[in-house]
C-alpha positions in Angstrom: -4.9 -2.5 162.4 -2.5 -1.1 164.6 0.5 -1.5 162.7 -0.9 -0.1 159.3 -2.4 3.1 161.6 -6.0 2.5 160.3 -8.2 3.4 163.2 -12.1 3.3 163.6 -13.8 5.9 161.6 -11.0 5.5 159.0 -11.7 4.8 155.6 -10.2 2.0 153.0 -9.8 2.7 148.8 -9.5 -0.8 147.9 -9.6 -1.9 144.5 -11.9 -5.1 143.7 -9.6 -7.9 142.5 -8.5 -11.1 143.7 -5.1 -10.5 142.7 -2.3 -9.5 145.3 1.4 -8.9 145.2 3.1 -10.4 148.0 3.6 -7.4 151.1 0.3 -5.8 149.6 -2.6 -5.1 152.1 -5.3 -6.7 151.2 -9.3 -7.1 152.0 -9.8 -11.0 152.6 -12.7 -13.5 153.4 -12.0 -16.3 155.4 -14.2 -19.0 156.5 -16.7 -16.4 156.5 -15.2 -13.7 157.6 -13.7 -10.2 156.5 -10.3 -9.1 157.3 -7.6 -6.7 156.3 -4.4 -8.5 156.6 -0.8 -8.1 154.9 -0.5 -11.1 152.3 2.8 -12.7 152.1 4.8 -15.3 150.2 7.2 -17.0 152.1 9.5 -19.4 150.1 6.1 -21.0 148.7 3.8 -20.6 151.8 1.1 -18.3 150.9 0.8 -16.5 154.5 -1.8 -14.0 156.1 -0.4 -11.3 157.9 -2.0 -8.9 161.1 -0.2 -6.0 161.5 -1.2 -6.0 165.2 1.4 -8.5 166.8 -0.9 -10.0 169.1 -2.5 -12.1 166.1 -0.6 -15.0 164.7 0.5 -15.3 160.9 -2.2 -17.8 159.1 -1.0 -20.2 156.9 -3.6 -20.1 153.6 -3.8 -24.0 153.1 -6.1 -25.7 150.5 -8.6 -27.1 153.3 -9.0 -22.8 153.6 -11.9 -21.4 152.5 -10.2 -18.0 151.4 -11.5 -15.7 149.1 -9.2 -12.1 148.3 -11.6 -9.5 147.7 -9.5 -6.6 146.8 -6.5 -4.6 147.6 -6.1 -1.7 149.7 -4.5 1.1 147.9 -4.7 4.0 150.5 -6.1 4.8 154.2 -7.8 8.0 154.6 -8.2 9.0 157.9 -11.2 10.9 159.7 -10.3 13.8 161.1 -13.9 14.3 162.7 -14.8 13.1 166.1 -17.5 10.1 166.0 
C-alpha cells in the first residue's frame, strides 16, 4: 500500500461493516481474497482502487464475487524493528 504509507508490521483499525463511502479505504474480499483498496464511485461504476500505481483499477461487476468487510479508519505504524 504504497500510496496510503501502510508498510509491513503496520497495523489497520477498521471498523466491521460492509458499508463504504466512496474515496474510503476499505478491507475487501474478492474471489477469495483480502485486499485493502480505495473504493470509488465513478459516474455509476463502483470501482476498486490500489494505491500502488502498478495495479490496475477493478471494475466491481455483478459476475464479482465481492464481499466489503470493513473500513479502515486509521494506520498505526510500528515503530519497532521486526
Amino acid at each position: 500500500m504504497i500510496g496510503a504509507d501502510i508498510k509491513e508490521g503496520d497495523y489497520l483499525l477498521y471498523l466491521k461493516t460492509d458499508k463504504v463511502e466512496s474515496g474510503e479505504l476499505m478491507i475487501v474480499m474478492v474471489d477469495g481474497q483480502k485486499y485493502i483498496k480505495r473504493y470509488q464511485v465513478i459516474n455509476e461504476d463502483r470501482i476498486l482502487l490500489s494505491e500502488n500505481k502498478n495495479y490496475p483499477p477493478f471494475k466491481i461487476g455483478i459476475t464479482n464475487n465481492v464481499k466489503i468487510l470493513g473500513k479502515v479508519l486509521q494506520i498505526l505504524k510500528n515503530v519497532t524493528k521486526l
